[in-house]
mmCIF file as gemmi writes it, N, C-alpha and C atoms, coordinates in Angstrom:
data_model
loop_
_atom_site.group_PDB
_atom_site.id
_atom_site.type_symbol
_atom_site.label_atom_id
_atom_site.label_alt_id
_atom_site.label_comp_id
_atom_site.label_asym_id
_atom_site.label_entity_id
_atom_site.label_seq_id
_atom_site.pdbx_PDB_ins_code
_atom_site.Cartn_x
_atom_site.Cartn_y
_atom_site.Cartn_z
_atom_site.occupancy
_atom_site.B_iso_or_equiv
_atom_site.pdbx_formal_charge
_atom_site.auth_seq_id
_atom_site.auth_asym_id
_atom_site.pdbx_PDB_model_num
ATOM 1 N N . UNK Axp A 1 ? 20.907 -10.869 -23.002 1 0 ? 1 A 1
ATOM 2 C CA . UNK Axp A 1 ? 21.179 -11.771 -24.094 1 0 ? 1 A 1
ATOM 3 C C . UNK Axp A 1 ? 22.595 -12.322 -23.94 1 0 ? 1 A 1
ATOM 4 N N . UNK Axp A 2 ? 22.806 -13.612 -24.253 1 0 ? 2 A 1
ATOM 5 C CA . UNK Axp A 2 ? 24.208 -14.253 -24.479 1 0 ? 2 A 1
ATOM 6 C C . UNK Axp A 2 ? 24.475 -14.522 -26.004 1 0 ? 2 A 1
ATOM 7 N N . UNK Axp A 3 ? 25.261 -14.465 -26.201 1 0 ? 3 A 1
ATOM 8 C CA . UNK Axp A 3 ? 26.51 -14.212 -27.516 1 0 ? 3 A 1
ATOM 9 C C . UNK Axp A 3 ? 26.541 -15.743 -27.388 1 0 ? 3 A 1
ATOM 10 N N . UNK Axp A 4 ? 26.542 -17.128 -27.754 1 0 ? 4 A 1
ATOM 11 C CA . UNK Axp A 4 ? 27.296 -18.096 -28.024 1 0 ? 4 A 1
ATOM 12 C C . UNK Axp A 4 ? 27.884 -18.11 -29.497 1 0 ? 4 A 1
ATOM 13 N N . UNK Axp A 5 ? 29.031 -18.545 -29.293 1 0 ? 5 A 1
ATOM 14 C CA . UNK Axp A 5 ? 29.904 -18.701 -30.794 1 0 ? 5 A 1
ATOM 15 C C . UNK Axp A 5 ? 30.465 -19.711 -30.777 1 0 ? 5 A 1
ATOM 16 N N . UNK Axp A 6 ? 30.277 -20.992 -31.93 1 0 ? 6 A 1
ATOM 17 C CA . UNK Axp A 6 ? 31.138 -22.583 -31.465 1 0 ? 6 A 1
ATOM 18 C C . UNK Axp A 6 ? 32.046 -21.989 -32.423 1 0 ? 6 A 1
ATOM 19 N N . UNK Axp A 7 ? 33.014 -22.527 -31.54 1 0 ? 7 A 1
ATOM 20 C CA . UNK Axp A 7 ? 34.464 -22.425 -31.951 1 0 ? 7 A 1
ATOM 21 C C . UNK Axp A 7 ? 35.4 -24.016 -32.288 1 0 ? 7 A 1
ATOM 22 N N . UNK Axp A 8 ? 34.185 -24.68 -32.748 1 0 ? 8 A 1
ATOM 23 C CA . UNK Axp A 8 ? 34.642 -26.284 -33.454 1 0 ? 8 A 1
ATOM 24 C C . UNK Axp A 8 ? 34.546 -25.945 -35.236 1 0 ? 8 A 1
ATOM 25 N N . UNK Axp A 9 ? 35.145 -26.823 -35.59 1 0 ? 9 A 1
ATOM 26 C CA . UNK Axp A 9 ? 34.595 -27.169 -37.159 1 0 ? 9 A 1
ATOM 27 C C . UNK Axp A 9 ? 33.397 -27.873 -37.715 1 0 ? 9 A 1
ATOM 28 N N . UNK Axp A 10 ? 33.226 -28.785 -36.683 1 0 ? 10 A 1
ATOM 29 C CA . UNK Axp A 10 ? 31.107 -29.599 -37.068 1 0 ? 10 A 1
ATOM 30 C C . UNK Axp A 10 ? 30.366 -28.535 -36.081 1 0 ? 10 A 1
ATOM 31 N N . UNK Axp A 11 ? 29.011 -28.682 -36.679 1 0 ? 11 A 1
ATOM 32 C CA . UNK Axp A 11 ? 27.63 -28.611 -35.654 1 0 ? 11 A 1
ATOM 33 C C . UNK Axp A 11 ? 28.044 -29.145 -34.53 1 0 ? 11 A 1
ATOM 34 N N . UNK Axp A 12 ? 27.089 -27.888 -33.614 1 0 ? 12 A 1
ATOM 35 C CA . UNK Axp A 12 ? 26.624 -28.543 -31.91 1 0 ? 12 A 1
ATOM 36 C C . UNK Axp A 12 ? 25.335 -28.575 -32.154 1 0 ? 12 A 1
ATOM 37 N N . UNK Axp A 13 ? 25.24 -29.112 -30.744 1 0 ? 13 A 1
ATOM 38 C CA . UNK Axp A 13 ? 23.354 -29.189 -30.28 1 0 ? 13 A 1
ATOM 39 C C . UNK Axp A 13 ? 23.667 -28.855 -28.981 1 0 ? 13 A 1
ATOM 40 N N . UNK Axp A 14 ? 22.389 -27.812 -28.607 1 0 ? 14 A 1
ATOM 41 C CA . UNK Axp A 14 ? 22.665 -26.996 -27.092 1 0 ? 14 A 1
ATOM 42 C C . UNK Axp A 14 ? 21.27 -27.485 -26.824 1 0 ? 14 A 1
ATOM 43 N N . UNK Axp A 15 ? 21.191 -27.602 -25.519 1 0 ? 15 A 1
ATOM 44 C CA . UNK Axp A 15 ? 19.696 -28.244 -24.414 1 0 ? 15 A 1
ATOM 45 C C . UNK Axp A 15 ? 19.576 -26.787 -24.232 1 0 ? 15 A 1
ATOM 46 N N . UNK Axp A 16 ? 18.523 -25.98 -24.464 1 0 ? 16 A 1
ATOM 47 C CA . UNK Axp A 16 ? 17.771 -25.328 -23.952 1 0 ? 16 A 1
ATOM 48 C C . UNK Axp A 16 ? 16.235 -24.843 -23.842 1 0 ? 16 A 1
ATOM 49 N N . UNK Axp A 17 ? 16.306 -23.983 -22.623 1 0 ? 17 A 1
ATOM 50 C CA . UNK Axp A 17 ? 14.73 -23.951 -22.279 1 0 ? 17 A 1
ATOM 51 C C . UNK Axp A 17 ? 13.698 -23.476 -23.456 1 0 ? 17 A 1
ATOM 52 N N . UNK Axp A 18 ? 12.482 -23.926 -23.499 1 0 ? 18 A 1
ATOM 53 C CA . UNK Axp A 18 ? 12.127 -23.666 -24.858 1 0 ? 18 A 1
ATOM 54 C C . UNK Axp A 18 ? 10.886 -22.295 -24.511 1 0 ? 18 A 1
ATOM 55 N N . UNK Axp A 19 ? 10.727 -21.791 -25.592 1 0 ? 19 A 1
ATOM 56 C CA . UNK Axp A 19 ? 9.82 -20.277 -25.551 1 0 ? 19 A 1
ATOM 57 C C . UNK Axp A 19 ? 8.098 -20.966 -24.987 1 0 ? 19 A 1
ATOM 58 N N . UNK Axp A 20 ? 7.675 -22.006 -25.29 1 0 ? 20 A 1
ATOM 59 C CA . UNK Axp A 20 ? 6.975 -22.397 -25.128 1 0 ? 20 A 1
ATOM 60 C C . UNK Axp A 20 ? 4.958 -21.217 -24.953 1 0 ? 20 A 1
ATOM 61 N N . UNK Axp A 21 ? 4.307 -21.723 -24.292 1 0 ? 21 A 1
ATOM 62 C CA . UNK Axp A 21 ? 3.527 -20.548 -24.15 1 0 ? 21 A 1
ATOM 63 C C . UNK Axp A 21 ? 3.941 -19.948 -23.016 1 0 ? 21 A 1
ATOM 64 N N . UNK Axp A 22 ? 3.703 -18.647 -23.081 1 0 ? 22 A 1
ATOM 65 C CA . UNK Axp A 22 ? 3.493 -18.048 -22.097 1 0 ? 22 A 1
ATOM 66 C C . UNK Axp A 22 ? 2.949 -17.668 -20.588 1 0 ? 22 A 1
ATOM 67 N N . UNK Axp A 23 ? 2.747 -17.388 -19.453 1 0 ? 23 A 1
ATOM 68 C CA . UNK Axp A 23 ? 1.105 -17.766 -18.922 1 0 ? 23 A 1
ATOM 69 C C . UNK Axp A 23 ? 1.333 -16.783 -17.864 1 0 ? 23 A 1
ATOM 70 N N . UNK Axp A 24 ? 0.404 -16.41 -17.85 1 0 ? 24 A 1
ATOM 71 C CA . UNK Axp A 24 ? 0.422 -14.58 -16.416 1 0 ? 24 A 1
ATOM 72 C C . UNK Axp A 24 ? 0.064 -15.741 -15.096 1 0 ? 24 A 1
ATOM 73 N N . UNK Axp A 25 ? 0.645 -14.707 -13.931 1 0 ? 25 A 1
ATOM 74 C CA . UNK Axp A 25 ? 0.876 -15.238 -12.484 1 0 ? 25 A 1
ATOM 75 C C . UNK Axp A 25 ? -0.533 -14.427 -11.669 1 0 ? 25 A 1
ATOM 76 N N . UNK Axp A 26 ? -0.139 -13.373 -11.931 1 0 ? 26 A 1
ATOM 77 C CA . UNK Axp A 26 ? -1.625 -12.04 -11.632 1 0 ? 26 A 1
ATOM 78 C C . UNK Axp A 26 ? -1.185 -11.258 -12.848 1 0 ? 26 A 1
ATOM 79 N N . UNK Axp A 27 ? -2.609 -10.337 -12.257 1 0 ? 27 A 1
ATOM 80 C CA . UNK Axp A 27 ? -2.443 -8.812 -13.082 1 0 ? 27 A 1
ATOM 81 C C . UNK Axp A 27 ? -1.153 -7.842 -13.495 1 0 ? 27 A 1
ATOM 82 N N . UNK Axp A 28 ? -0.484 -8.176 -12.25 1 0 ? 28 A 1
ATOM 83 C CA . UNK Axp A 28 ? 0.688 -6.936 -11.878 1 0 ? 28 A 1
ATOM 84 C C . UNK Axp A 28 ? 1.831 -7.589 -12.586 1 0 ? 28 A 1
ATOM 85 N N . UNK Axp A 29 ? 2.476 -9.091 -12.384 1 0 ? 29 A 1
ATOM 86 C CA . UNK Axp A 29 ? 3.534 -9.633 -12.799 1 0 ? 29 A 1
ATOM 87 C C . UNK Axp A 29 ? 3.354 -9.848 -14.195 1 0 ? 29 A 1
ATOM 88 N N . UNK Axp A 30 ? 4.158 -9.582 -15.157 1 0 ? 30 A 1
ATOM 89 C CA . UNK Axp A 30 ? 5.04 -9.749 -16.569 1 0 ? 30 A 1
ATOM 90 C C . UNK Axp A 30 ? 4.915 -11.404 -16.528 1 0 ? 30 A 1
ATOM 91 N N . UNK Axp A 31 ? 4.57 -12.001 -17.944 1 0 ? 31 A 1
ATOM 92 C CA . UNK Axp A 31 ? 4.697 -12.685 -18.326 1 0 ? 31 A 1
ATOM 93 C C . UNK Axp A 31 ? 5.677 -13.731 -18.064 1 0 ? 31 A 1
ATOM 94 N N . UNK Axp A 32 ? 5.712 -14.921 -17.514 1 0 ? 32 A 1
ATOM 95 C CA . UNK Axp A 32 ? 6.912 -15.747 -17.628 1 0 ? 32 A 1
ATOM 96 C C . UNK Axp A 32 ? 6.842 -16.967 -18.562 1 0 ? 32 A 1
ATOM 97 N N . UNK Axp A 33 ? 8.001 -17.592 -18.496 1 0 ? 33 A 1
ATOM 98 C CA . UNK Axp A 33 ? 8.37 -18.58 -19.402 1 0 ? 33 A 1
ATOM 99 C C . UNK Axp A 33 ? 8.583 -20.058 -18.727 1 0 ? 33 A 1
ATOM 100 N N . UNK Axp A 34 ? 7.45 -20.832 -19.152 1 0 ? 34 A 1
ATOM 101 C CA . UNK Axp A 34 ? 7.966 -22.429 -18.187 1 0 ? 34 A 1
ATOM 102 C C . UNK Axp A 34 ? 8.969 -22.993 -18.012 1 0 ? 34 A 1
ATOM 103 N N . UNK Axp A 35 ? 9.677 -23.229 -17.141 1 0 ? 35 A 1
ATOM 104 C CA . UNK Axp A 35 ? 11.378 -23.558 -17.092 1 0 ? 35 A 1
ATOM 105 C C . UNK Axp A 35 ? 10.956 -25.363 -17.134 1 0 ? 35 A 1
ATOM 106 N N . UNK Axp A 36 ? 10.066 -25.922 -17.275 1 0 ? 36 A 1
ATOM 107 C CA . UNK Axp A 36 ? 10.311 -27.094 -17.831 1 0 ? 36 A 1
ATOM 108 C C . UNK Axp A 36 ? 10.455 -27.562 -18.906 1 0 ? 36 A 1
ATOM 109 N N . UNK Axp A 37 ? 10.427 -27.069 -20.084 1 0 ? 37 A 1
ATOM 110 C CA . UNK Axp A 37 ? 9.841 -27.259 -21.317 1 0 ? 37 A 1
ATOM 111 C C . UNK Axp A 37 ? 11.389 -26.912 -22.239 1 0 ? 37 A 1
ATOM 112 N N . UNK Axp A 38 ? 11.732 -28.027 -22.847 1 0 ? 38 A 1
ATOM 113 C CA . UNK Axp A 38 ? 13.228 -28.174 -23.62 1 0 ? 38 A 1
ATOM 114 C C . UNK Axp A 38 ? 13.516 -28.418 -24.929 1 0 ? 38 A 1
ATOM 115 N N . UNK Axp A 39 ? 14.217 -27.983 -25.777 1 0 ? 39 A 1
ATOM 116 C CA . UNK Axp A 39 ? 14.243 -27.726 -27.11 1 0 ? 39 A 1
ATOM 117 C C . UNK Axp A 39 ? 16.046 -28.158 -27.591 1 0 ? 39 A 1
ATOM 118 N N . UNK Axp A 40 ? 16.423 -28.524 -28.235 1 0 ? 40 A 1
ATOM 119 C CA . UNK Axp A 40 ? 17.711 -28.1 -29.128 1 0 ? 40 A 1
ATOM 120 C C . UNK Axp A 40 ? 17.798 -27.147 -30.315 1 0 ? 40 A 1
ATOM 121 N N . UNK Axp A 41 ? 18.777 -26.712 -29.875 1 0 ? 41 A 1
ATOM 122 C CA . UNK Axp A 41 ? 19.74 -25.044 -30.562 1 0 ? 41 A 1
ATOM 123 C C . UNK Axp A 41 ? 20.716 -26.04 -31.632 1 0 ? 41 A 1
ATOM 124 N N . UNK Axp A 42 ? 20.452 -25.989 -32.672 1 0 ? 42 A 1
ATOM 125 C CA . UNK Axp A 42 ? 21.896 -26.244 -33.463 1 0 ? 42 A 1
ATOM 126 C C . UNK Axp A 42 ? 22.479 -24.894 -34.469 1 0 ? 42 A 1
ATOM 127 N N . UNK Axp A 43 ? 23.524 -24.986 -33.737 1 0 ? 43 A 1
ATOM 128 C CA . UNK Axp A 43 ? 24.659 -24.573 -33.892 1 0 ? 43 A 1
ATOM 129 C C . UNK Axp A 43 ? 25.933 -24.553 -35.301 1 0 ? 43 A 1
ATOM 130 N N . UNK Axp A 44 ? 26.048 -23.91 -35.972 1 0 ? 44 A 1
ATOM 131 C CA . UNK Axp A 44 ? 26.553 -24.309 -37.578 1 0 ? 44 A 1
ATOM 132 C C . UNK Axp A 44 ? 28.557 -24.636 -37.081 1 0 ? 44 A 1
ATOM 133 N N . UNK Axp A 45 ? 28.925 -25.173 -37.631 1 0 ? 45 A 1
ATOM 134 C CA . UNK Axp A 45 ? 30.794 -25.07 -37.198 1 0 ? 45 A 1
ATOM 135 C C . UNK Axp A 45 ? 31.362 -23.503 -37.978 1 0 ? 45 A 1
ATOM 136 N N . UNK Axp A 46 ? 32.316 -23.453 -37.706 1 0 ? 46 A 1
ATOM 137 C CA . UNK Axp A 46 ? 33.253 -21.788 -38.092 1 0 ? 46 A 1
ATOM 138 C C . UNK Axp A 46 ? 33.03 -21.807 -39.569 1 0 ? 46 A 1
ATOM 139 N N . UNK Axp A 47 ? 33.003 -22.791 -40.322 1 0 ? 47 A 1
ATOM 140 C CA . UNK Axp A 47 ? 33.324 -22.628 -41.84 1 0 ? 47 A 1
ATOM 141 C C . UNK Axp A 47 ? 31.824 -21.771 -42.531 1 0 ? 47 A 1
ATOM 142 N N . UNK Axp A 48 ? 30.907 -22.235 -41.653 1 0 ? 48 A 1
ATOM 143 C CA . UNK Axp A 48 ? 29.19 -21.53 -42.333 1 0 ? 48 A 1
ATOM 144 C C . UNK Axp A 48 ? 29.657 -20.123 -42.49 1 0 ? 48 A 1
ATOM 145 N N . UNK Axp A 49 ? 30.303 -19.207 -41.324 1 0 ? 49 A 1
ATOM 146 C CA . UNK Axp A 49 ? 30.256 -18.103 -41.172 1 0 ? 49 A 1
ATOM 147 C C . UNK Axp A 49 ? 28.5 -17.617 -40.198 1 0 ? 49 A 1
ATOM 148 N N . UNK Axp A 50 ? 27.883 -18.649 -40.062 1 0 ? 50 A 1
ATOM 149 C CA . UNK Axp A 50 ? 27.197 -18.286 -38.946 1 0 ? 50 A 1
ATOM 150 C C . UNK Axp A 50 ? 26.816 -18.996 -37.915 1 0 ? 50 A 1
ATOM 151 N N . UNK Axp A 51 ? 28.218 -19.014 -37.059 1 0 ? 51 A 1
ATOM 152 C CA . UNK Axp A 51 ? 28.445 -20.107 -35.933 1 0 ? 51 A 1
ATOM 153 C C . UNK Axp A 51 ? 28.235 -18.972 -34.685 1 0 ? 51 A 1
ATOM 154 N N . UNK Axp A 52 ? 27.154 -17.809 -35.04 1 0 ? 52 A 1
ATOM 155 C CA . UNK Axp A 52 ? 27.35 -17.467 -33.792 1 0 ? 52 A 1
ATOM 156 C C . UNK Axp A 52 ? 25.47 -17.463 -33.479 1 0 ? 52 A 1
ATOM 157 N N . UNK Axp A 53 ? 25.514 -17.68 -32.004 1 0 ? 53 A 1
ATOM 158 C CA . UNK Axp A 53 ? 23.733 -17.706 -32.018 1 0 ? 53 A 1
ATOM 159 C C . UNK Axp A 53 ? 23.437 -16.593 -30.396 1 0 ? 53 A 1
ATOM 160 N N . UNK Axp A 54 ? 22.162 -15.734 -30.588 1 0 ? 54 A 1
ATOM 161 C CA . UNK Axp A 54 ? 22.118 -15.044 -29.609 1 0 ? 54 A 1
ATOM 162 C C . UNK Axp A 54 ? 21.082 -15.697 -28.724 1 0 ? 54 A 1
ATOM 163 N N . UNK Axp A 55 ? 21.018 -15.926 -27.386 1 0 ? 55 A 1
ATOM 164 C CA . UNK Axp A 55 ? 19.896 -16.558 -26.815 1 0 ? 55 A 1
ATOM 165 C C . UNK Axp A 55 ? 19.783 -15.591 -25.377 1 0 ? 55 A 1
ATOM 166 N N . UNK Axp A 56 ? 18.148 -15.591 -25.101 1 0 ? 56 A 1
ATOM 167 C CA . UNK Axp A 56 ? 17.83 -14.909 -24.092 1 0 ? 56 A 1
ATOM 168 C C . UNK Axp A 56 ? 17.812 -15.498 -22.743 1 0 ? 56 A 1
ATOM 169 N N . UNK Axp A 57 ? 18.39 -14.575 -21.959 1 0 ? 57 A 1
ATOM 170 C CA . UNK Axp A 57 ? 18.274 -14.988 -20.334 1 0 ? 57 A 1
ATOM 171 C C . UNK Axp A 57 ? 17.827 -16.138 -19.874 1 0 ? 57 A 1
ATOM 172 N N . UNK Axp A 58 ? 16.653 -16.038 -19.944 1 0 ? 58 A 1
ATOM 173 C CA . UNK Axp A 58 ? 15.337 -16.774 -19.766 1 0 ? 58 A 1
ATOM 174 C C . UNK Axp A 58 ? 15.918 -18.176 -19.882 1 0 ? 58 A 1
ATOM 175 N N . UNK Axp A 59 ? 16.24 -18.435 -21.112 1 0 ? 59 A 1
ATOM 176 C CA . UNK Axp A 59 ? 16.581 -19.603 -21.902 1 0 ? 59 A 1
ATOM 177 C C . UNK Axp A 59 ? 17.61 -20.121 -21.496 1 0 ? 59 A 1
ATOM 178 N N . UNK Axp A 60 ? 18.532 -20.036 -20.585 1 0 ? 60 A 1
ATOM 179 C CA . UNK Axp A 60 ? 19.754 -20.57 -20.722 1 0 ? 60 A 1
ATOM 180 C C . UNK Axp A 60 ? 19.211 -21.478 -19.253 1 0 ? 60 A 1
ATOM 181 N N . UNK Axp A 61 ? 20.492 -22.386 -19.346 1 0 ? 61 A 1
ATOM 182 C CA . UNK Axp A 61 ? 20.787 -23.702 -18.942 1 0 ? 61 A 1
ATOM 183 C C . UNK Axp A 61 ? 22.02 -24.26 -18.509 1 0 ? 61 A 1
ATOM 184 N N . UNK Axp A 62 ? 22.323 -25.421 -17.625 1 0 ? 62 A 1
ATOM 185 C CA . UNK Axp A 62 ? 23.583 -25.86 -17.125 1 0 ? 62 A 1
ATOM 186 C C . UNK Axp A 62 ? 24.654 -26.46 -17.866 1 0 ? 62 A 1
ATOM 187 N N . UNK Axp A 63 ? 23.876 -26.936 -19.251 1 0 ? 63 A 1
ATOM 188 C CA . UNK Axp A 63 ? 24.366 -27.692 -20.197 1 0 ? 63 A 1
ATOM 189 C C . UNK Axp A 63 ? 25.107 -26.902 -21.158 1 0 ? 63 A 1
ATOM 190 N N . UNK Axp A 64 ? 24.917 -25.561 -21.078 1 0 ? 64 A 1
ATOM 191 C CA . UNK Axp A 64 ? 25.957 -24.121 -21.853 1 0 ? 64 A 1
ATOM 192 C C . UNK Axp A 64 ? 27.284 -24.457 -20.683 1 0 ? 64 A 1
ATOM 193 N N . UNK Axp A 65 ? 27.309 -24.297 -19.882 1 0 ? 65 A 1
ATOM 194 C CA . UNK Axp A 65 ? 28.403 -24.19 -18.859 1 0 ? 65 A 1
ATOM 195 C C . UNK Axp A 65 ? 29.137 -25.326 -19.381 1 0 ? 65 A 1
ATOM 196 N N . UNK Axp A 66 ? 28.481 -26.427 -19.429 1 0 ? 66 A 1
ATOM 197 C CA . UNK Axp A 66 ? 29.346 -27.532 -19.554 1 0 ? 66 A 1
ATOM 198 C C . UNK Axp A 66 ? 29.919 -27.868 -20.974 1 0 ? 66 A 1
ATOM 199 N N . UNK Axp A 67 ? 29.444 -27.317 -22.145 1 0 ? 67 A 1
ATOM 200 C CA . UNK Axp A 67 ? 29.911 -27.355 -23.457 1 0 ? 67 A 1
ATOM 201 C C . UNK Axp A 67 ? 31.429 -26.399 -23.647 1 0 ? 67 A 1
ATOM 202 N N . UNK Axp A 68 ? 31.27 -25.134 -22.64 1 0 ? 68 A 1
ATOM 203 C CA . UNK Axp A 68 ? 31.967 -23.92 -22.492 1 0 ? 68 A 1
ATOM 204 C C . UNK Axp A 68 ? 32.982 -24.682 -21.749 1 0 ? 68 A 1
ATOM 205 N N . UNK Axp A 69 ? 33.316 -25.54 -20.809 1 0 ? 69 A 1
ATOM 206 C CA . UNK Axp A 69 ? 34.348 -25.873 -20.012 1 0 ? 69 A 1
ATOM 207 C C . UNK Axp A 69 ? 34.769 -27.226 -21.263 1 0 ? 69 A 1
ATOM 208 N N . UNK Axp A 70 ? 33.876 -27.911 -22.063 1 0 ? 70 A 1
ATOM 209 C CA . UNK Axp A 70 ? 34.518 -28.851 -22.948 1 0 ? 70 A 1
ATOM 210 C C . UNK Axp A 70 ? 35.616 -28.048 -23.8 1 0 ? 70 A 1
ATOM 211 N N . UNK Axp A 71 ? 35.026 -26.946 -23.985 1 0 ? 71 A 1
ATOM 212 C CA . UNK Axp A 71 ? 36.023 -26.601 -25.571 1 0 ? 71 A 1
ATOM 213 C C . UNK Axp A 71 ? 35.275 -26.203 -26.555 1 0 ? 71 A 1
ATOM 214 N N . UNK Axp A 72 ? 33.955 -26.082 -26.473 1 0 ? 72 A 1
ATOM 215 C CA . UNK Axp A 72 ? 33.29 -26.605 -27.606 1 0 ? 72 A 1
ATOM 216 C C . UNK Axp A 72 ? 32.298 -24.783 -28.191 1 0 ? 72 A 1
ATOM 217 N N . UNK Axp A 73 ? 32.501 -24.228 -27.124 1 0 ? 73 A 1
ATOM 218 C CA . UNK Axp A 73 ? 31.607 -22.942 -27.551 1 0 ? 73 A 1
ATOM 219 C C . UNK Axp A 73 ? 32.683 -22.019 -26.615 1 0 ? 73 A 1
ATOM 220 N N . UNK Axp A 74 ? 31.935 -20.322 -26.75 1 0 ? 74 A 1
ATOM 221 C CA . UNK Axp A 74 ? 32.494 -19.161 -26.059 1 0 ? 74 A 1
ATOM 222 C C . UNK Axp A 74 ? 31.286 -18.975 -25.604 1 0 ? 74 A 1
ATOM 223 N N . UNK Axp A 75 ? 31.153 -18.276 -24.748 1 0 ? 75 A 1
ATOM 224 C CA . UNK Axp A 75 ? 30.049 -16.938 -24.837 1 0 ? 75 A 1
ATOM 225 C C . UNK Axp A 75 ? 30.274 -16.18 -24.114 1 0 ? 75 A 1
ATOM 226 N N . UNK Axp A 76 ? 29.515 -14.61 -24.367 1 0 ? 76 A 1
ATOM 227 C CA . UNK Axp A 76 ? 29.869 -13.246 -23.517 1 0 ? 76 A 1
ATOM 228 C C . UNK Axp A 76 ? 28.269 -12.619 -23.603 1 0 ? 76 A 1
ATOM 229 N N . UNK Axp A 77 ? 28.306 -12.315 -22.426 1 0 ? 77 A 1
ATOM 230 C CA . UNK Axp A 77 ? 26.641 -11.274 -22.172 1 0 ? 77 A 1
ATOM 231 C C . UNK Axp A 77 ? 26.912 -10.038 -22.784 1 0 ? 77 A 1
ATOM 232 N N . UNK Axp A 78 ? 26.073 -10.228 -23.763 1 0 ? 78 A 1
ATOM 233 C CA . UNK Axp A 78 ? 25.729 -9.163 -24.556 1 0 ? 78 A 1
ATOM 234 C C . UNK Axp A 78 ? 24.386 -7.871 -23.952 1 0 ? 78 A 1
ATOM 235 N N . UNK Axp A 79 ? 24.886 -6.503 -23.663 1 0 ? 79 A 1
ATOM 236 C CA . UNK Axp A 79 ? 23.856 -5.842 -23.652 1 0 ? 79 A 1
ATOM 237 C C . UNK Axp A 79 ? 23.483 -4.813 -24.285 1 0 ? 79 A 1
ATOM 238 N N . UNK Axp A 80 ? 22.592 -3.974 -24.005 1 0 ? 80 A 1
ATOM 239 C CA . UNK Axp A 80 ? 22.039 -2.895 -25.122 1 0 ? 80 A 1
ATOM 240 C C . UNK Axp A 80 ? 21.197 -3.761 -26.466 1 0 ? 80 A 1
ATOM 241 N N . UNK Axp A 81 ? 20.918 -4.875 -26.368 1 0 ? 81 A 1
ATOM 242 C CA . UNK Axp A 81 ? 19.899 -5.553 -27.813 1 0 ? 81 A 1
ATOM 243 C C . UNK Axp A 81 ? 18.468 -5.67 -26.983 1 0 ? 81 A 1
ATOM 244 N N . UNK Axp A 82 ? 18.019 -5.825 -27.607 1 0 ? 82 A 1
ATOM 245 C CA . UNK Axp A 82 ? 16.125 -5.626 -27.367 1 0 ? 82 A 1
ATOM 246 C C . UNK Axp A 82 ? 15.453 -7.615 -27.863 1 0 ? 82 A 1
């Protein structure tokens, strides 16, 4: 899991991969997630008190990197959550 926290005063909007359905490969392999399929995350500014959002592995994207080098968010890999 990743920790994002915007560290602006307005809303963001984050591009990421969306949960979409599911769909088995065979018997043996775990479930995956379509890496084409895209959604927006909004994001509250510091004043809500809940400017922080947790998103899974799976889900992340190039467009976090590039918000993170604007200024505009943090994030830290969070582990031990389910």
């Amino acid at each position: 899991m990743i920790e994002i926290t915007n560290i602006t005063k307005g809303p963001i909007q984050l591009i990421v991969k969306s949960l979409g359905k599911k769909r088995e490969y065979n018997k043996n392999a775990e479930n995956k997630i379509k890496g084409k399929a895209i959604t927006v995350v909004n994001i509250p500014g510091i004043g809500s008190g809940k400017n922080i959002y947790l998103l899974e592995d799976e889900r992340y994207t190039d467009y976090i990197d590039r918000a993170e080098k604007a200024g505009f968010i943090k994030q830290r890999k969070v582990t031990g959550l389910k």
